[in-house]
N, C-alpha and C positions, 0 to 999 in steps of 0.2 A: 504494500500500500504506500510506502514511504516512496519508491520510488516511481511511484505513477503519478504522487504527488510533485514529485522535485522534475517531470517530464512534462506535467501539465504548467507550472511555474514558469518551466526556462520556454516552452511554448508562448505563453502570453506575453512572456519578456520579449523575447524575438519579435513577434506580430507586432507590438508598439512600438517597438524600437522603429524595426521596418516603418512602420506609418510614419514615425515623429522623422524620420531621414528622409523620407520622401518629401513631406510638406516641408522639410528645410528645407530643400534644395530647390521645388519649387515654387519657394517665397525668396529665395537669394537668386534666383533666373529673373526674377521681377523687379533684381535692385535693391533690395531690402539687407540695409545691412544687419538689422539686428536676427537673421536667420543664420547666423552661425551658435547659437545656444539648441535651438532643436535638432540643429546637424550631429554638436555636439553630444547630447542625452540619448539622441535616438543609436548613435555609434556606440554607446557604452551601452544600453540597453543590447541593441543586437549582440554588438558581441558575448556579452553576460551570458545571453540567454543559448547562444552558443556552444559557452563552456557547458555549459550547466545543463543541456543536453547532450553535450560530447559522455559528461559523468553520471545522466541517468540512464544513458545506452548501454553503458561501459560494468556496470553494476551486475 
């Protein structure tokens, strides 16, 4: 159970991440410069949830 739980976690981290990196980059395609904070969140989110499904496969 624990690790279905730490697979569904790094899942939703991932999928946000992904979202909040996409809507940076297309708010920083429009000029905007304060969309280097969601490029930034959404990069640490994805990758998080990367590991953190690399370590609930890997289990």
């Amino acid at each position: 159970m624990r690790i279905i739980a730490l697979i569904g976690f790094a899942l939703v981290a991932l999928l946000c991440g992904a979202a909040l990196l996409y809507l940076g980059v297309a708010d920083a395609g429009d000029g905007n410069a304060r969309a280097v904070l969601p490029i930034v969140i959404g990069a640490v989110l994805a990758v998080g949830g990367l590991v953190f499904l690399r370590k609930g496969f890997k289990r």
